[in-house]
C-alpha positions in Angstrom: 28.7 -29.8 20.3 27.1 -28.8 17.0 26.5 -31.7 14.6 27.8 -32.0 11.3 26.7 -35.0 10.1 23.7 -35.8 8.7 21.4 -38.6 6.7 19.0 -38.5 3.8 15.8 -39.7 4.8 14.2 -42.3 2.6 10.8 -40.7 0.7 8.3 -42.8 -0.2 7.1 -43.7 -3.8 8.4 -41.7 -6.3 10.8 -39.7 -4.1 7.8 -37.0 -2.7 6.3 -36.4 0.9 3.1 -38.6 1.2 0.3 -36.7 2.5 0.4 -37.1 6.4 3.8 -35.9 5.8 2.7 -32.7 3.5 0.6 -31.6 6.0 3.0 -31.6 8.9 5.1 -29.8 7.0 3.2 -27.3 6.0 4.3 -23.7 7.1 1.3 -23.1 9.4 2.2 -26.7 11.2 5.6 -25.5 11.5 4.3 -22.4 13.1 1.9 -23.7 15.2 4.3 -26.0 16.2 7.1 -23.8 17.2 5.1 -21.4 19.2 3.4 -24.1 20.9 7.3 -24.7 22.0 7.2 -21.0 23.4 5.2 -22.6 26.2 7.2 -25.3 27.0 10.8 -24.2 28.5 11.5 -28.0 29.1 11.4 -29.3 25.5 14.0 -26.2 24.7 17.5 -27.3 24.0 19.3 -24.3 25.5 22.7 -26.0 25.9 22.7 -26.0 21.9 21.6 -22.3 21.4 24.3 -21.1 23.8 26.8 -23.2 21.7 25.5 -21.6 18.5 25.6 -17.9 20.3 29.4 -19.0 20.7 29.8 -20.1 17.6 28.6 -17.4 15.6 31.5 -15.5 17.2 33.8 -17.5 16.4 33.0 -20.4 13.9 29.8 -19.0 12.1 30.0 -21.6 9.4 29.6 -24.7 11.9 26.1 -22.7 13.0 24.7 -23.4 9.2 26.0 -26.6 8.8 23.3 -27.4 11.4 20.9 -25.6 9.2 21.6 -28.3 6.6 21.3 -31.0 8.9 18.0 -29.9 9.9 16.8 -29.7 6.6 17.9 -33.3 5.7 16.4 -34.6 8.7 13.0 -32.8 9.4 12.6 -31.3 6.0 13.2 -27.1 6.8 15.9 -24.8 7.1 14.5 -22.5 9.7 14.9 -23.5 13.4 11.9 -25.5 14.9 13.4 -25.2 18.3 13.1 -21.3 20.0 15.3 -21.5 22.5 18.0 -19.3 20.6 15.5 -16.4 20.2 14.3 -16.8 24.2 17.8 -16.3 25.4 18.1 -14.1 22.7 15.3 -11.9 24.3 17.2 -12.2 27.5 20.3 -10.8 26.4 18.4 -7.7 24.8 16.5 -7.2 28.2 19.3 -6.9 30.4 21.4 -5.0 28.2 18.7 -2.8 27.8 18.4 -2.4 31.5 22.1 -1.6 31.3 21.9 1.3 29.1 18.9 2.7 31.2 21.6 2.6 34.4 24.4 4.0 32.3 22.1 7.0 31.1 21.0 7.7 34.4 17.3 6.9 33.2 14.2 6.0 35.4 12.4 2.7 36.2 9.6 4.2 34.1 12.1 5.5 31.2 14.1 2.1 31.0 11.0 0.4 31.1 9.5 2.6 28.3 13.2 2.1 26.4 12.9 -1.7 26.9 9.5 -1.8 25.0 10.7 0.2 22.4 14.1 -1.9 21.7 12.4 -5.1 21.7 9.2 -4.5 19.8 10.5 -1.9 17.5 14.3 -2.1 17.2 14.6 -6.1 17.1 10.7 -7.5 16.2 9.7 -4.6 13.9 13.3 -3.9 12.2 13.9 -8.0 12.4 10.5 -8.8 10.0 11.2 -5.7 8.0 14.6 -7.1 7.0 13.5 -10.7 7.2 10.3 -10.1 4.9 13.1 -7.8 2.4 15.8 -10.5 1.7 13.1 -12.9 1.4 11.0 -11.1 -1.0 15.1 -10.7 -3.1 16.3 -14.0 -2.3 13.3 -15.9 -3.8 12.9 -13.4 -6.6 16.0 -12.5 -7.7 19.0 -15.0 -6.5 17.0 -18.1 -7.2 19.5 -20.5 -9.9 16.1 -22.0 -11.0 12.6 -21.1 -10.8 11.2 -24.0 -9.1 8.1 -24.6 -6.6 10.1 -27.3 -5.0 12.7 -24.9 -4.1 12.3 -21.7 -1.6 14.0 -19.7 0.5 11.5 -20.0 3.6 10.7 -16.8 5.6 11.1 -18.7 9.3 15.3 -19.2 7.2 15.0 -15.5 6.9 14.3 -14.4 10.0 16.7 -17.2 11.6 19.4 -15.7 9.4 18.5 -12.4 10.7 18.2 -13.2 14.8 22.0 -15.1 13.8 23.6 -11.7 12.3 22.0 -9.6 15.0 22.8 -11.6 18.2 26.6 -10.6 17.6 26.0 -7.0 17.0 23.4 -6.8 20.0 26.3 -8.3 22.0 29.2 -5.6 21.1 26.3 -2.6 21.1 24.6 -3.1 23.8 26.8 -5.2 26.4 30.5 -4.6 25.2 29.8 -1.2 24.6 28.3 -0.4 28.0 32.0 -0.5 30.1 33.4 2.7 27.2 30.4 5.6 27.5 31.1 6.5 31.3 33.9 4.5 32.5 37.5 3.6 30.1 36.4 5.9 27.4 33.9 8.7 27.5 32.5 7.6 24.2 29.8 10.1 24.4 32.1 13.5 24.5 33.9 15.4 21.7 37.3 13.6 21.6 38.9 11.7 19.0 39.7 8.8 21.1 36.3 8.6 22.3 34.8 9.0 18.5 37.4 6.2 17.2 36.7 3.7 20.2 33.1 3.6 19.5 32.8 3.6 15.8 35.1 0.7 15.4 32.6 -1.0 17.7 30.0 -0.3 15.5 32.5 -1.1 12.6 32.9 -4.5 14.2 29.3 -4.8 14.9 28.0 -4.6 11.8 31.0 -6.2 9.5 29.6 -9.1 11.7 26.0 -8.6 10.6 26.7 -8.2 7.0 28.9 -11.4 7.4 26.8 -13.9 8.7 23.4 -12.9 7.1 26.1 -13.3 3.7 27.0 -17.4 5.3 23.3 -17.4 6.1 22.5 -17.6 2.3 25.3 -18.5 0.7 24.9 -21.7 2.2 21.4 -22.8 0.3 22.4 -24.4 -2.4 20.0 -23.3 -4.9 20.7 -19.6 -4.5 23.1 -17.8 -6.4 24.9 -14.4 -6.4 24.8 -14.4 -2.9 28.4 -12.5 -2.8 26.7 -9.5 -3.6 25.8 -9.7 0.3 29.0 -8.8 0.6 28.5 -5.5 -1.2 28.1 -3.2 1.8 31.1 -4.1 3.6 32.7 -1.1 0.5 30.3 1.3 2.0 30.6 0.5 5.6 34.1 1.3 4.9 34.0 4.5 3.6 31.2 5.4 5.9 34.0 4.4 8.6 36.4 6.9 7.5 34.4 9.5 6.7 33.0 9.5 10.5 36.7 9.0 12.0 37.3 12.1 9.7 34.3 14.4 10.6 33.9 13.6 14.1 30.8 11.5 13.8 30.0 10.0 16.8 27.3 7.1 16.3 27.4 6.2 20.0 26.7 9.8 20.9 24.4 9.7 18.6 22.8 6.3 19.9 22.5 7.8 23.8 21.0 11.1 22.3 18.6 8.7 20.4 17.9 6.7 23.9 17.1 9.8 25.4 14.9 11.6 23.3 12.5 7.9 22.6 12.0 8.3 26.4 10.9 11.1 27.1 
């Protein structure tokens, strides 16, 4: 299970790193340390990043308290361990694969859709965003202007591949059994249109949410409810697609298509 205790490690002298310590924790020693763990499935603790993919489903807030254990105990927020975005790259993959058998696509076409999802859809969109609320958080939500205190891009990124892995989930796997099969999600009908955007309702209420615990939980930010902000224009974009007969899944297959060809 998730921990939720934690200790304060002693620092020496007056209460600072010393310099062997600076130095490991440096961001390019985190770095190099974490994707030196890319080679080395063994020292991955996939039990724990299947418990966090659970819990951001259905206890998000347990997943950050974690957050603020590893910070007390190896001195960052962001993960050091990669195992959640590994199985995180499985799950896209297979999904992926999914929607290239429920298109009727190609091995070539789902193979060209699978290198666009992962390096453009997650990687390119996922440092675009991560990069963004970085650049706000550290500029504009700070409480104090301090060099001690930083919202750390490797955070940003984590809080990112947190928020996505639920939407990913009801998008690309849930979503899969309505196009062909219960619900033709993809035709004209009213059923079909109110199925599939309350999946993407759900999807990204879920995204908003957690990148919103994500921050709110460092302690030296402030404002963070203004997260929150575009759950008011999720909403109305809700209605006003239930109203018009927008259909983003139709839209999303279209999409799917037309990268591939």
């Amino acid at each position: 299970m998730l921990p939720t205790t934690a200790y304060s490690p002693q620092n020496q002298g007056n209460g600072s790193l010393n310099s062997r310590d600076a130095a490991r924790h440096t961001a390019s020693a985190k770095r190099y340390k974490y994707l030196r763990r890319l080679l080395h499935f063994k020292q991955m603790d996939f039990e724990f990043a299947m418990w966090q993919m659970l819990y951001l489903f259905t206890l998000p807030q347990r997943v950050y308290r974690n957050f603020h254990y590893r910070k007390q105990t190896k001195d960052q927020w962001a993960r050091d361990d990669p195992a959640f975005l590994v199985l995180l790259s499985i799950w896209l993959c297979v999904s992926t694969v999914g929607f290239g058998l429920v298109l009727d696509m190609g091995f070539f076409e789902t193979l060209k859709l699978l290198l666009w999802v992962v390096f453009i859809d997650c990687i390119g969109v996922g440092l675009l965003i991560s990069t963004l609320m970085w650049i706000v958080t550290n500029k504009y939500l700070m409480k104090h202007r301090s060099k001690d205190y930083d919202v750390e891009w490797g955070y940003a990124f984590d809080v990112h591949l947190n928020a996505f892995y639920p939407l990913l989930v009801i998008l690309h796997f849930l979503q899969l059994f309505f196009i062909n099969h219960i619900v033709v999600i993809n035709s004209d009908g009213f059923l079909g249109c109110f199925v599939g955007n309350t999946l993407w309702l759900v999807a990204i209420g879920y995204y908003i949410y957690i990148t919103f615990l994500g921050y709110s939980a460092l302690p030296f930010l402030k404002n963070t409810v203004i997260l929150l902000y575009p759950f008011a224009l999720l909403g109305v974009l809700y209605v006003l697609s239930i109203t018009l007969g927008w259909n983003f899944t139709r839209g999303l297959c279209w999409f799917y298509k037309y990268r591939v060809q």
